[in-house]
C-alpha positions as semicolon CSV with decimal commas, in nm:
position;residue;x (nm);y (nm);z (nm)
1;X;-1,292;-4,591;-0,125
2;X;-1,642;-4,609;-0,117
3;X;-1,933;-4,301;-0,081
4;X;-2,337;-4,269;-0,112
5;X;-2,345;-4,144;-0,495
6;X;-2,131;-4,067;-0,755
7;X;-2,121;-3,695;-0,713
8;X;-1,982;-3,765;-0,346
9;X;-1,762;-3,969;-0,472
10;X;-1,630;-3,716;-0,691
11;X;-1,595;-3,465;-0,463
12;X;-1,377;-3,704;-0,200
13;X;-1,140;-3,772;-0,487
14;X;-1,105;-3,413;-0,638
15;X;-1,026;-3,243;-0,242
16;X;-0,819;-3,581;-0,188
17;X;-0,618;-3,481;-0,501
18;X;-0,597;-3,100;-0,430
19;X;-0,473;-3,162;-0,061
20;X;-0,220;-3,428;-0,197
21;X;-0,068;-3,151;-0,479
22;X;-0,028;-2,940;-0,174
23;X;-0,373;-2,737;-0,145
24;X;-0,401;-2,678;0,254
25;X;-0,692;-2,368;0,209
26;X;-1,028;-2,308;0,016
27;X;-1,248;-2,072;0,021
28;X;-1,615;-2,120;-0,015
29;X;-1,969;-1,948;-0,037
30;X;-2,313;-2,116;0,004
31;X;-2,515;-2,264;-0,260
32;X;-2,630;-2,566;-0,361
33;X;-2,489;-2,676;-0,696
34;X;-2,133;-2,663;-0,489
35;X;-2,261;-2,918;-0,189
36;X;-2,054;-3,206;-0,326
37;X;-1,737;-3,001;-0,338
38;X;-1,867;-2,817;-0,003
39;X;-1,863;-3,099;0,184
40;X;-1,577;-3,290;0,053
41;X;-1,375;-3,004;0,142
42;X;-1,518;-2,935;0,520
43;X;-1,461;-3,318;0,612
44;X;-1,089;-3,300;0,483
45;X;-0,860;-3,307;0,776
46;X;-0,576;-3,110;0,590
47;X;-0,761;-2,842;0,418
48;X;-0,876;-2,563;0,589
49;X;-1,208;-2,392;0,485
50;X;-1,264;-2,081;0,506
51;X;-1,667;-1,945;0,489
52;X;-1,758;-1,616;0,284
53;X;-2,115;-1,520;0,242
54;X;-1,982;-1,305;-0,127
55;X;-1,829;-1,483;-0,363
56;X;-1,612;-1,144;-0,448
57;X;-1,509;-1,077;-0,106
58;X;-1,382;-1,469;-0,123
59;X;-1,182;-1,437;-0,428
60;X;-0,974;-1,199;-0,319
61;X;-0,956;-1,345;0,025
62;X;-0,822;-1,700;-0,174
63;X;-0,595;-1,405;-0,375
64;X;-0,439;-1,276;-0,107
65;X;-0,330;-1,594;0,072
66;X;-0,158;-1,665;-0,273
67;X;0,004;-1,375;-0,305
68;X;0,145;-1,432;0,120
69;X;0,193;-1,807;0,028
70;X;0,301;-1,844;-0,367
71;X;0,056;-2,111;-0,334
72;X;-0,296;-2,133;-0,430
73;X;-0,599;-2,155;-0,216
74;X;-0,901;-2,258;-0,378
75;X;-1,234;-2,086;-0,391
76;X;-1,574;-2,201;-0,450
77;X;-1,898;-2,136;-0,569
78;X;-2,235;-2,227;-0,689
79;X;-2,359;-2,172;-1,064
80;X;-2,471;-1,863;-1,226
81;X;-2,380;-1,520;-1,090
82;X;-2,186;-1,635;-0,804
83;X;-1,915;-1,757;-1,046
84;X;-1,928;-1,408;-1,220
85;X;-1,843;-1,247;-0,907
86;X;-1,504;-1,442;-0,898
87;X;-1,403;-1,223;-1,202
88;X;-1,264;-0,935;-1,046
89;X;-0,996;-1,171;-0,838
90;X;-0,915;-1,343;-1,146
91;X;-0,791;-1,061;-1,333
92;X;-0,604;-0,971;-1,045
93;X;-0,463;-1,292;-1,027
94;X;-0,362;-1,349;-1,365
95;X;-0,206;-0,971;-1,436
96;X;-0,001;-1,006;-1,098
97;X;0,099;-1,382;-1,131
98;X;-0,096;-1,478;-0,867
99;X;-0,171;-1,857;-0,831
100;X;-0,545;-1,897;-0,776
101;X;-0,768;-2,210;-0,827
102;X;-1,116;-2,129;-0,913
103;X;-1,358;-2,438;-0,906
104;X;-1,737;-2,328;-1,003
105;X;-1,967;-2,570;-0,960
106;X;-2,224;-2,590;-1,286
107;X;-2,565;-2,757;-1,405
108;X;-2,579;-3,046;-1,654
109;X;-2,501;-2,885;-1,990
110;X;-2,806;-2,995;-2,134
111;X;-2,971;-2,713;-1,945
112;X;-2,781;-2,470;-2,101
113;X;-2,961;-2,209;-2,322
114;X;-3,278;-2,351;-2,217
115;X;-3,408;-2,113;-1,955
116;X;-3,335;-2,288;-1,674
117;X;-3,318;-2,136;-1,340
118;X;-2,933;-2,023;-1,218
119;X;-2,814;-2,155;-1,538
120;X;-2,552;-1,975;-1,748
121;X;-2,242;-2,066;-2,041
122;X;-1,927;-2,133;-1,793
123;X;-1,761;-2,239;-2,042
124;X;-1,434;-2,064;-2,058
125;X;-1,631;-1,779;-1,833
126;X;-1,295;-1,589;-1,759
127;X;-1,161;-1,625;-2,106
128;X;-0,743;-1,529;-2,150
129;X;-0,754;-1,474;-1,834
130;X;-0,670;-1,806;-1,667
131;X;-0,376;-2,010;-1,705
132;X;-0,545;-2,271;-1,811
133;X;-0,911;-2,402;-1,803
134;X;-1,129;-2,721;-1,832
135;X;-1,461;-2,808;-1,808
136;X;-1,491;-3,183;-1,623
137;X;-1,686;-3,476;-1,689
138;X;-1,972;-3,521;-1,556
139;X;-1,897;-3,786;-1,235
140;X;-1,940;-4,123;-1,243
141;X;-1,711;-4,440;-1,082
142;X;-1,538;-4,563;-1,429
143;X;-1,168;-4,624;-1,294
144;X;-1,034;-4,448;-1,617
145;X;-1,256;-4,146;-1,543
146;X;-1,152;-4,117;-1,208
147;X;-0,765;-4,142;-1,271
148;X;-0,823;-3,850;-1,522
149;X;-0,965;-3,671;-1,278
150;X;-0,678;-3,672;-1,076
151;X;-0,442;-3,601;-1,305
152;X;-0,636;-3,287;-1,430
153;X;-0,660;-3,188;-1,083
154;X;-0,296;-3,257;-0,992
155;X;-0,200;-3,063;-1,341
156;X;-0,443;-2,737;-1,215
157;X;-0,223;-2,699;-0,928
158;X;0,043;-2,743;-1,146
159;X;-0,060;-2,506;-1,386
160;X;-0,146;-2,219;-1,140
161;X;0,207;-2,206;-0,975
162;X;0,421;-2,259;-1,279
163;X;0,602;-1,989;-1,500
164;X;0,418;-1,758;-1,519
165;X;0,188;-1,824;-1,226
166;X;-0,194;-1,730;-1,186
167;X;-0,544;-1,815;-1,203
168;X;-0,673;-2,180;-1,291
169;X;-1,085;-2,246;-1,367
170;X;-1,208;-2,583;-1,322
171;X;-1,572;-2,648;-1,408
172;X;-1,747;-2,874;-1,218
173;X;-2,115;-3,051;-1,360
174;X;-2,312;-3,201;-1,126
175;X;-2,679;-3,359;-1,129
176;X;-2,891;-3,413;-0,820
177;X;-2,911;-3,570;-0,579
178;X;-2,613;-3,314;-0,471
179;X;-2,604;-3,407;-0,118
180;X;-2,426;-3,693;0,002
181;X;-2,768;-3,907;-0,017
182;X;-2,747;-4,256;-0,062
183;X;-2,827;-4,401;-0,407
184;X;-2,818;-4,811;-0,441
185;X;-2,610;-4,979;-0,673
186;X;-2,449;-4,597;-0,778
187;X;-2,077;-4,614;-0,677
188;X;-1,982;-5,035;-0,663
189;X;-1,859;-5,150;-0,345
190;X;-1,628;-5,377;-0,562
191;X;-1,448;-5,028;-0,694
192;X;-1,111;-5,036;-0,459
193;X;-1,054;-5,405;-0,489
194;X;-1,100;-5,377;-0,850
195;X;-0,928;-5,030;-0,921
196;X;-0,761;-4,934;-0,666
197;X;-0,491;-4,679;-0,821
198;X;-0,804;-4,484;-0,952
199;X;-1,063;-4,483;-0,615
200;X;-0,736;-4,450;-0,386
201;X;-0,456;-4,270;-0,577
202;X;-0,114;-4,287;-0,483
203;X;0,127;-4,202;-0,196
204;X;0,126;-3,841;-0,258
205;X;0,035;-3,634;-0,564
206;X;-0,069;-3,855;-0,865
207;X;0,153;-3,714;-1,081
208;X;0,423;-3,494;-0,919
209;X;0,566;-3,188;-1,127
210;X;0,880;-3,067;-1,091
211;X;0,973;-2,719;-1,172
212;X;1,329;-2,636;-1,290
213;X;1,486;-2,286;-1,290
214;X;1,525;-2,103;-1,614
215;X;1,920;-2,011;-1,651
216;X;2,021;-1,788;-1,880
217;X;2,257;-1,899;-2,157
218;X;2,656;-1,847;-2,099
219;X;2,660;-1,676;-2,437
220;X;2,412;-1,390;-2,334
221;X;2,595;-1,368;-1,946
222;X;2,917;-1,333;-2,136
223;X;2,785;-1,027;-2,348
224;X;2,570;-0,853;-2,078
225;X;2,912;-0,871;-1,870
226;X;3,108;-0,685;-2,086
227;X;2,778;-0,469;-2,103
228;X;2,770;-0,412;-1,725
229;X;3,170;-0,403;-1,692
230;X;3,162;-0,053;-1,958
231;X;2,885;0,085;-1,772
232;X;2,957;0,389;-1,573
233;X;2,657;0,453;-1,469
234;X;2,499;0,111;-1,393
235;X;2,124;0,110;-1,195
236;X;1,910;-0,155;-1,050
237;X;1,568;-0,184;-1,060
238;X;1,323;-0,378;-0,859
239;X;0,926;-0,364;-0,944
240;X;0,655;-0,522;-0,779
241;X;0,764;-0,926;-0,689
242;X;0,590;-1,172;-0,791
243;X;0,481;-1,396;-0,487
244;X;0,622;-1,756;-0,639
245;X;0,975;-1,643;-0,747
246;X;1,259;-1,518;-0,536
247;X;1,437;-1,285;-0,727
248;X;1,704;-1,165;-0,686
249;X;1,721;-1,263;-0,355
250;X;1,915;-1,011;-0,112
251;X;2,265;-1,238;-0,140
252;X;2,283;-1,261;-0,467
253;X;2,156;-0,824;-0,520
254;X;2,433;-0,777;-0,299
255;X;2,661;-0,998;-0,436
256;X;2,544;-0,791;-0,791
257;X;2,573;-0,471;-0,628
258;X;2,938;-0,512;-0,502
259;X;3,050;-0,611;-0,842
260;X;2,899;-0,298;-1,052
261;X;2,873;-0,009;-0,779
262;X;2,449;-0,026;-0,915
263;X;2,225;0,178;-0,677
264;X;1,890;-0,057;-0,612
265;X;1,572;0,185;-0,681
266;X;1,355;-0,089;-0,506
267;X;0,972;-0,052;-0,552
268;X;0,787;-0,089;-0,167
269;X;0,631;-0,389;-0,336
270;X;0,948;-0,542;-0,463
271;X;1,022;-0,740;-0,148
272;X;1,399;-0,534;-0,111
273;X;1,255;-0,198;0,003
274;X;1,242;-0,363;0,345
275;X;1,503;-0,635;0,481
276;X;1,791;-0,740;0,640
277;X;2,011;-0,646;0,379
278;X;1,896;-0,268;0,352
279;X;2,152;-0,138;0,602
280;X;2,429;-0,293;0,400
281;X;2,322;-0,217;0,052
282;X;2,233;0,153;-0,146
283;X;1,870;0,071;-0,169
284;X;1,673;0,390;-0,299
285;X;1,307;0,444;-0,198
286;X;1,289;0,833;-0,273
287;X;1,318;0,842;-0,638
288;X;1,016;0,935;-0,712
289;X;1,073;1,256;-0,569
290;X;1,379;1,376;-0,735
291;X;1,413;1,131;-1,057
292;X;1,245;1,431;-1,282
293;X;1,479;1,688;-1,120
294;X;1,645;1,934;-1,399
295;X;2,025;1,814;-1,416
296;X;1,956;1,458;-1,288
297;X;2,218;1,207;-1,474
298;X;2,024;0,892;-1,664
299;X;2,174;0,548;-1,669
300;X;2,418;0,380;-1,974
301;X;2,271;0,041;-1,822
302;X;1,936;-0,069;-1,632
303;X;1,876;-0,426;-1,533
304;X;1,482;-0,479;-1,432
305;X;1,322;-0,742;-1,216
306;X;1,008;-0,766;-1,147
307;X;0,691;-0,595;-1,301
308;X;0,688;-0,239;-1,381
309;X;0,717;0,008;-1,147
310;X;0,468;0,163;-0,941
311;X;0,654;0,508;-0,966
312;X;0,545;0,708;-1,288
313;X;0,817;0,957;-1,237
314;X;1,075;0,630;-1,244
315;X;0,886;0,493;-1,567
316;X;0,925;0,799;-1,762
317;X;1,299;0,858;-1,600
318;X;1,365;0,489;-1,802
319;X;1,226;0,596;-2,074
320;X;1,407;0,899;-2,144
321;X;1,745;0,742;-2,037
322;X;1,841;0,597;-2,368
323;X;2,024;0,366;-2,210
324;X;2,026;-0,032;-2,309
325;X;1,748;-0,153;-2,039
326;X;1,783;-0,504;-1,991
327;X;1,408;-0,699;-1,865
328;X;1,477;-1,031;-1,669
329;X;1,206;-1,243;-1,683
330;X;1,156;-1,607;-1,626
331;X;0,806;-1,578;-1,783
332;X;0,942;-1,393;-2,096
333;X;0,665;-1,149;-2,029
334;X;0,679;-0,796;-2,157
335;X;0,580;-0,563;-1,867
336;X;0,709;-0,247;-1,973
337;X;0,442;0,002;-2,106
338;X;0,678;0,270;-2,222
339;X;0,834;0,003;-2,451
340;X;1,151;0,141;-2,457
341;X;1,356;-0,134;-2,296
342;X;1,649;-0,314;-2,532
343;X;1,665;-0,708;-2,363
344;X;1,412;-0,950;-2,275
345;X;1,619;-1,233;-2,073
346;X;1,416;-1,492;-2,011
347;X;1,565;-1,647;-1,701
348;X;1,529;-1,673;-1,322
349;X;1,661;-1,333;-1,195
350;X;1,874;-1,489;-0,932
351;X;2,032;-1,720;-1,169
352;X;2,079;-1,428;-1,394
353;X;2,256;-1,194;-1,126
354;X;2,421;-1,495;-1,021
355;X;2,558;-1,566;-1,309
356;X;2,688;-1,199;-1,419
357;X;2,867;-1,179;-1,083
358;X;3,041;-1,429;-1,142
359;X;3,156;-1,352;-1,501
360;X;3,221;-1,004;-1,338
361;X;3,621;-0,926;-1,307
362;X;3,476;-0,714;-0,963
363;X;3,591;-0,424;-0,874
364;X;3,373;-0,115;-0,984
365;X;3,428;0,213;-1,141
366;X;3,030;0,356;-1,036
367;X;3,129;0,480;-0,693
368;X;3,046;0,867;-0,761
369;X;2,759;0,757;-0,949
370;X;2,656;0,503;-0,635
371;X;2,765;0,791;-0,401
372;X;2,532;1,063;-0,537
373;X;2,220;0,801;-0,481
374;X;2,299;0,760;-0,142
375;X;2,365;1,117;-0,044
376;X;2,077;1,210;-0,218
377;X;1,871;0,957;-0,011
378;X;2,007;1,105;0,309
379;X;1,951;1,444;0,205
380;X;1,552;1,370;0,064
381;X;1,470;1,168;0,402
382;X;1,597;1,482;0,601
383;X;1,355;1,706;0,372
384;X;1,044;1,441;0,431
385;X;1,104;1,431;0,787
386;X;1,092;1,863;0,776
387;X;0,799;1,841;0,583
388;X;0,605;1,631;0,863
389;X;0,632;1,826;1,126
390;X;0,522;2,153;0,905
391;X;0,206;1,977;0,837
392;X;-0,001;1,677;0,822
393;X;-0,071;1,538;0,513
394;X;-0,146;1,191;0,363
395;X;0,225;1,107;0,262
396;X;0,305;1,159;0,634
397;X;0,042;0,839;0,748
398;X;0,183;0,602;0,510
399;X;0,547;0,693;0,649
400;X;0,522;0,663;0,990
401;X;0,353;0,338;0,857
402;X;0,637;0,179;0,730
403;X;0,836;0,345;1,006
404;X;0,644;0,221;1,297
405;X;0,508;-0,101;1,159
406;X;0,635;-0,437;1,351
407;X;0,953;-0,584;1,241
408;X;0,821;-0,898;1,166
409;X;0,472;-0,762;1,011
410;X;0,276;-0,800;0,671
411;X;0,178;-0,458;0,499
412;X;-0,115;-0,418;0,294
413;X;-0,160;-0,104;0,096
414;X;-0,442;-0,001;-0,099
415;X;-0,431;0,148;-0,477
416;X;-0,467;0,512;-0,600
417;X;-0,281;0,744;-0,346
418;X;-0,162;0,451;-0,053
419;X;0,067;0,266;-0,293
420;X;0,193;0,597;-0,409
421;X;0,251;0,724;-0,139
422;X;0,402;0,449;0,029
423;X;0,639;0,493;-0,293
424;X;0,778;0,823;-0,225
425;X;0,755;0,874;0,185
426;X;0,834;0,473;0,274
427;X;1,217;0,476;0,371
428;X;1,383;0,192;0,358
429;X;1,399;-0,031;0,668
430;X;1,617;-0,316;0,811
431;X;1,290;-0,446;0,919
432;X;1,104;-0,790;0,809
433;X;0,818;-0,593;0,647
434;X;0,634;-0,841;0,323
435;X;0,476;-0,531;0,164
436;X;0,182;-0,643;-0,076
437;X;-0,065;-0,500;-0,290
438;X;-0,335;-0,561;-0,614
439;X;-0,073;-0,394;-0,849
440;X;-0,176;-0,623;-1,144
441;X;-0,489;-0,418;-1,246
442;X;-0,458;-0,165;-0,941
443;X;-0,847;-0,210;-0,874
444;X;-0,972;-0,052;-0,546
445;X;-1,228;-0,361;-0,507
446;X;-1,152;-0,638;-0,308
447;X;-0,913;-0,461;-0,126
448;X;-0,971;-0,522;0,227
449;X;-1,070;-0,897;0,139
450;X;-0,699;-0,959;0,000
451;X;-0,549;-0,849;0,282
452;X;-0,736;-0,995;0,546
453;X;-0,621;-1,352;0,308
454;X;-0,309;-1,257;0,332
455;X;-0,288;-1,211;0,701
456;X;-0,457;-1,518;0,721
457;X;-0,138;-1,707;0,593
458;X;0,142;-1,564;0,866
459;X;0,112;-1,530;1,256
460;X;0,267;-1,207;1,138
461;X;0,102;-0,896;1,245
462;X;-0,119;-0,725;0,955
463;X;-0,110;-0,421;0,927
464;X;-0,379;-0,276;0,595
465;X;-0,361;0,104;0,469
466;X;-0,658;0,194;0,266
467;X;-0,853;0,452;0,133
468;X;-1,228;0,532;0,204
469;X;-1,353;0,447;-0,128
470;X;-1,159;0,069;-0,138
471;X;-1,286;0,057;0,241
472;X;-1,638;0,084;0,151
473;X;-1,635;-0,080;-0,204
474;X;-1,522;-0,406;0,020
475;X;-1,697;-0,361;0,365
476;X;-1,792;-0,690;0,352
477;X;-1,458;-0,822;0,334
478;X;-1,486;-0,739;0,718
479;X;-1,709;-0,991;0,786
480;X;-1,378;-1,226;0,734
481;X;-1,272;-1,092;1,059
482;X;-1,481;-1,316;1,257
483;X;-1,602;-1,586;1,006
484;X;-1,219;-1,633;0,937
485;X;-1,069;-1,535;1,278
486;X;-0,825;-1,271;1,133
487;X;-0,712;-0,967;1,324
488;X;-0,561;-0,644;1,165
489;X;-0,465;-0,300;1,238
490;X;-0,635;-0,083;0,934
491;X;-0,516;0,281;0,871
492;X;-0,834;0,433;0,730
493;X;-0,734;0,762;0,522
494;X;-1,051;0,960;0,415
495;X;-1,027;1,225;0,227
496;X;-1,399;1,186;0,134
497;X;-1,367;1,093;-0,247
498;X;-1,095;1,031;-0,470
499;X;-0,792;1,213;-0,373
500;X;-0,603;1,038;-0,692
501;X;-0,828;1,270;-0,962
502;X;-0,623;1,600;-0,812
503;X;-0,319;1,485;-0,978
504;X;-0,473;1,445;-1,329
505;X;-0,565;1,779;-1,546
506;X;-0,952;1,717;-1,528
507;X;-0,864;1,880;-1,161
508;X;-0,910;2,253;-1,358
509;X;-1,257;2,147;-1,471
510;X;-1,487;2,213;-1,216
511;X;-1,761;2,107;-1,269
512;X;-1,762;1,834;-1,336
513;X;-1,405;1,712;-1,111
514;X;-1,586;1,734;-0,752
515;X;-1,938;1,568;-0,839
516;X;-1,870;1,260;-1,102
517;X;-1,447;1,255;-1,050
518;X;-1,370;1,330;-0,636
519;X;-1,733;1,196;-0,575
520;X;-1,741;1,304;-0,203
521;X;-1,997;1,093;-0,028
522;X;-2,007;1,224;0,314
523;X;-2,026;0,840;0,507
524;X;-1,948;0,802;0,854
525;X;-1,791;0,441;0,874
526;X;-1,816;0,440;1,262
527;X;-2,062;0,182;1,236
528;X;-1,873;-0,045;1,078
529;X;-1,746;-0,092;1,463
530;X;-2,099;-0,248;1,567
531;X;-2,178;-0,424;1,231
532;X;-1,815;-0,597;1,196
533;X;-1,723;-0,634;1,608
534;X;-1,414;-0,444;1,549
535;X;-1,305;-0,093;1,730
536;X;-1,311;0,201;1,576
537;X;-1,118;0,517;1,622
538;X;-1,047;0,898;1,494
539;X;-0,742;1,058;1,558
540;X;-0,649;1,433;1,411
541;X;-0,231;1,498;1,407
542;X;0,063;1,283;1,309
543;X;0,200;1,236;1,673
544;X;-0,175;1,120;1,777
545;X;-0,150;0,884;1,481
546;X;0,138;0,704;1,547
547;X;0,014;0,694;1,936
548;X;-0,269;0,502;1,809
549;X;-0,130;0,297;1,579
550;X;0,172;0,200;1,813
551;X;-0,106;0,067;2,044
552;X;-0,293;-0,112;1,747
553;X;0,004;-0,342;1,627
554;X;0,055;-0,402;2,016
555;X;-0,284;-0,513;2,101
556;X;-0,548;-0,849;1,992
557;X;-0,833;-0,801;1,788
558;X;-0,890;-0,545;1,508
559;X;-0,892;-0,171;1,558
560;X;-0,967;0,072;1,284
561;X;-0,795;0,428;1,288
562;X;-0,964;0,665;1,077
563;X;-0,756;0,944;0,974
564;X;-0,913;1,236;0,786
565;X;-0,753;1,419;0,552
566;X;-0,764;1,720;0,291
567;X;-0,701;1,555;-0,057
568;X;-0,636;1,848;-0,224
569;X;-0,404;2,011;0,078
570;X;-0,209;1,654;0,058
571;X;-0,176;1,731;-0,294
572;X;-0,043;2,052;-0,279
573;X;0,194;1,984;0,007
574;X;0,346;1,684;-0,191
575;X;0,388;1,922;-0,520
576;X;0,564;2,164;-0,213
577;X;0,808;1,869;-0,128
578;X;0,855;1,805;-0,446
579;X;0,974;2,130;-0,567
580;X;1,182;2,153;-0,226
581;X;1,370;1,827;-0,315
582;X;1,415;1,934;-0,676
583;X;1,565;2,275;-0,582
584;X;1,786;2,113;-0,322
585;X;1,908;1,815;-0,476
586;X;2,027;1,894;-0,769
């Protein structure tokens, strides 16, 4: 290998490394400090680079092909501020086990603390935050330098998909000249006869890492048997997935299921709300509607995957069970606020369900308890579907949503009232629908920029429901529609402000709820049609919606359907429902 300087040099031989370890996508915003990494990474013929003029709107965009892929795409920026922007995405990353590589091109560290222009400490910048972190060496062709430089690279990719995965910083010194301007006598043409492992690499990966799964021990299967065997009133529950392990997958939940008579209360982001295996197992997506009923029967045993749930009424309903709640986690993590559960497994959760039906003797003795889910289910859908065509309320959008989205498509919801109400009005479908969503710090930025990343990973159809406040904290995430050549449909609710603050008590203090909690702003986002090339429409009426959208997920190109909405009606039909379902239910 040769190149014009050292710093081009060292950019070749970083993006070499990265697309060897399995990097195919990066992310990157204009600057100067980053030209060496830049360029490296546009010439590569097996990375594909994706342009963002804001360095927040790229983060997430990198975050939300990891969270599609459960591999990372890299993002990059110049010093100073850019890399501040990044921050946001990172937190994301890391508190939702997303795997991220962040690469932030810096100044010579001399220059630090010394006034110098777009010069700031990036040393450890995102702190805890990242999985793990290293500042490089500056470049320069030393055949020992270079062969650490790929194995720190190889180990960042490493790093960010391992147990648990997430967010990986690698800071990146470089000097002028930055472009690739030739500088005599600066990288010796003699450097691939002489060290060739370190200026070409190897076949592959420099150093290949090979993950194992995390089995629990036959001991603890053997006493969470006999746990599972005396249960009569055995429940599963699936939170929000994490995008690089597959657990439990649908064979072995059934498999699970079959042997304990467990109902599956599956989160919409768990990855088993929606699937193949719905019509065949008693997969719950209403709980959150009758959980808190008066009379409703707790658990004697709970077995957890995933992170917690997005349900508050199924947090609390754990944590007044008093039943032994059993976390499986291959990370060994402790995501359960209410910090009431009994076991921490730290295993795979496949391996673990696995392994407990096999120990199982089979046979179960939970069928009324199975039964009264699954009758319940029937009888709550039958009350939604009543409460739709009375009125049109928020809850209503999100489930024609997952009712009408295409079977395959990927499903991007937005935080505060989407998620939630994707929760309690998405039924469960025997439909290929990969539901996603920034669950790890529930932040309404970036919102639009994840999901446009994420559609950029599938030839699926995308499909993104947000709010107005996460559509126009991120409008220029839409610029990715063009610069990246990704086409969604977007379900626009506005309620004008934030709908979520009517279902906390500061609702009954007015003021100040309306002016500095709802915060109605009054914006007309039909010129978002002109600014972002995309087609925008506003429909009034659930059968007008589901016209529209229907035509949307049918058609090229990205259409935006604005629905408007009464926040506080919403509200108070959902508390209606709710009371309905309670009454009835029980």
């Amino acid at each position: 290998m040769t190149a014009p300087n050292r710093n081009t040099l060292w950019g070749e031989i970083l993006v070499e490394e990265l697309a060897a370890a399995g990097l195919s996508a990066a992310c990157v915003s204009p600057g100067s400090r980053s030209t060496p990494l830049t360029v490296a990474l546009a010439e590569h013929p097996d990375v594909t680079v994706y342009s963002h003029l804001d360095e927040r709107s790229s983060a997430f965009f990198a975050l939300g092909r990891g969270r599609r892929t459960g591999r990372p795409t890299a993002v990059v920026c110049t010093s100073g501020t850019a890399a501040a922007n990044f921050h946001p995405a990172v937190l994301e990353a890391s508190e939702a086990r997303v795997p991220l590589l962040v690469l932030t091109a810096d100044r010579p560290p001399e220059l630090r603390d010394s006034g110098a222009n777009q010069t700031t400490d990036q040393v450890k910048l995102y702190g805890d935050a990242v999985r793990w972190y290293r500042t490089l060496p500056e470049p320069e062709p030393e055949p020992r330098k270079l062969r650490s430089l790929r194995v720190t690279v190889d180990r960042a990719v490493a790093e960010a998909t391992g147990t648990p995965a997430g967010p990986v910083h690698l800071n990146v010194p470089f000097r002028k000249p930055l472009e690739p301007t030739p500088v005599p006598g600066d990288v010796p043409d003699s450097l691939s006869a002489e060290a060739p492992l370190a200026a070409e690499g190897r076949d592959g990966p420099f150093v290949r890492t090979a993950a194992g799964r995390i089995e629990p021990e036959d001991s603890e299967v053997a006493a969470l048997a006999d746990a599972v065997e005396a249960a009569e009133r055995p429940l599963v529950v699936c939170g929000p997935a994490d995008p690089t392990v597959s657990g439990p997958v649908p064979e072995t939940l059934a498999r699970f299921v079959a042997a304990t008579g467990a109902p599956v209360l599956a989160d919409p982001l768990s990855g088993h709300r929606f699937g193949a295996h719905v019509p065949d197992l008693p997969v719950c997506g209403g709980y959150d509607s009758y959980l808190d009923a008066d009379g409703w029967p707790g658990p004697d045993l709970v077995v957890r995957c995933g992170a917690s749930p997005t349900s508050k009424v199924l947090r609390q309903y754990l944590r007044d069970a008093g039943a032994r709640q059993v976390l499986v986690d291959p990370a060994g993590g402790w995501r359960e606020a209410e910090f009431t559960a009994t076991d921490l497994v730290v295993a795979d959760p496949t391996a673990t369900l696995d392994a407990l039906a096999d120990a199982l003797a089979g046979g179960s003795g939970a069928e009324a308890w199975r039964d009264r889910f699954v009758d319940s289910e029937d009888r709550y859908w039958s009350l939604v579907d009543e409460a739709c065509r009375e009125s049109v309320f928020e809850g209503a959008i999100l489930g024609a949503v997952a009712r009408s989205a295409p079977d395959p498509a990927t499903l991007f919801v937005s935080n505060s009232m989407p998620v939630r109400d994707l929760d309690r009005f998405g039924r469960p479908r025997g439909a290929d629908l990969t539901v996603l969503g920034n669950r790890g710090v529930s932040g309404v930025d970036g919102v639009t920029s994840t999901a446009l990343g994420s559609g950029s990973a599938t030839d699926d159809p995308l499909v993104l429901v947000t709010g107005d406040l996460a559509y126009y904290h991120d409008m220029n995430g839409l610029l990715a529609l063009g610069r990246c050549g990704v086409d969604a449909t977007v379900v626009l609710v506005n309620n004008d402000g934030g709908g979520i603050f009517h279902m906390l008590p500061i609702e009954s203090f007015d003021p100040p709820f309306t002016d500095h909690f709802k915060t109605p702003h009054g914006l007309d986002f039909e010129p978002t049609e002109d600014l972002y090339d995309l087609e925008f429409g506003r429909v009034d009426g659930r059968s007008a919606f589901v016209d529209a959208f229907e035509a949307s997920v049918a058609s090229a190109g990205t259409q935006v359907i604005e629905v408007r909405t009464d926040a506080e009606s919403s509200h108070r039909t959902r508390e209606r429902l709710h009371e309905r379902v309670c009454e009835r239910l029980v």
